[in-house]
C-alpha positions in Angstrom: 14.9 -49.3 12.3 15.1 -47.4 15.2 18.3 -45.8 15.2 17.2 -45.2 11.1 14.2 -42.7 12.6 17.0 -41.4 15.3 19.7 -40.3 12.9 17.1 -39.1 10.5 15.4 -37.0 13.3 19.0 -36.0 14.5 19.6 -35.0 10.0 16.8 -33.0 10.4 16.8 -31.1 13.0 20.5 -30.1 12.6 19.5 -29.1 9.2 16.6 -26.9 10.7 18.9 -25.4 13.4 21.4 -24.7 9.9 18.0 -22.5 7.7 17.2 -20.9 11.6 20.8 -19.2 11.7 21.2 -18.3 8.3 18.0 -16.6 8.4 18.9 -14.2 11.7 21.2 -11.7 9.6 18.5 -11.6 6.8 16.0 -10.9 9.5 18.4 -8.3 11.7 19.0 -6.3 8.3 15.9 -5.7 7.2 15.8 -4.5 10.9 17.7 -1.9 10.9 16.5 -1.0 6.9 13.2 0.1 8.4 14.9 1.8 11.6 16.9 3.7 8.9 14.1 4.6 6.8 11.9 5.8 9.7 14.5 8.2 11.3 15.0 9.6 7.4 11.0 10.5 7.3 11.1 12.1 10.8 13.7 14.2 9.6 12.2 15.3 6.5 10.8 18.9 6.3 8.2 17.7 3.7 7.0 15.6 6.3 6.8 17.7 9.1 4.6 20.2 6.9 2.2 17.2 5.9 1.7 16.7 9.5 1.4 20.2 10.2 -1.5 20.1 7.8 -3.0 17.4 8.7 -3.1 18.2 12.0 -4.9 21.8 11.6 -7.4 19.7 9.7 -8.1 17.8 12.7 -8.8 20.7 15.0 -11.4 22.1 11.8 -15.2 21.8 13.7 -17.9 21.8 11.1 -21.1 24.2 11.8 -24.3 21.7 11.5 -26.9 24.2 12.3 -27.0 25.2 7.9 -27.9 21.7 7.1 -30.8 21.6 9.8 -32.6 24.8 8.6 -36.1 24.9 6.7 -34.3 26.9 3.8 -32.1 23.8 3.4 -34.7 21.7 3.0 -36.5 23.5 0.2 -34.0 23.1 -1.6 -34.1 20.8 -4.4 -32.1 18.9 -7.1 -32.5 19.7 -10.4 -30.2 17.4 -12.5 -30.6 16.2 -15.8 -30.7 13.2 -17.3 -28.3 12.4 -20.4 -29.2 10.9 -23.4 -27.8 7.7 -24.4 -25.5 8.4 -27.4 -24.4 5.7 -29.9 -20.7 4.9 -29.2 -18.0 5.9 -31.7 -14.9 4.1 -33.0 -12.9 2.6 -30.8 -9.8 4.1 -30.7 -10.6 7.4 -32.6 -7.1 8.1 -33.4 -6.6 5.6 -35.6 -6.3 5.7 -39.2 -9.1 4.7 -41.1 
């Protein structure tokens, strides 16, 4: 019984050690994929100008002062309210 659990154990861990190393060029080549694909975005004009962008919107300071002023503050909403219509057909382009 004893040498059953050994030879299994040895089975088994010979078979993990098998999945482990078939997995490491899988692993290494999705790797170098996203290596590839990074150093194509650096590159890319399109993305230099979205950074560009985006980084003149973080130097952008907002004045405050507008929203603290008693003129502000009188202001005041004046939205409406829409009716509740009854709903149409249900797909209004189809024949009759």
């Amino acid at each position: 019984m004893i040498m059953k659990k050994s030879k299994r154990t040895k089975i088994l861990s010979i078979l993990l050690i098998v999945v482990a190393l078939s997995g490491l060029p899988m692993i290494s080549k999705n790797l170098k994929t996203d290596e590839a694909v990074d150093s194509q975005f650096v590159e890319s004009p399109e993305l230099q100008e979205i950074t560009d962008v985006l980084l003149e919107m973080q130097s952008v300071s907002l004045d405050t002062t507008l929203l603290q002023s008693p003129e502000f503050s009188y202001l005041s909403d004046s939205t409406l309210s829409l009716p509740a219509l009854p709903i149409g057909r249900e797909n209004p382009f189809s024949a009759f």
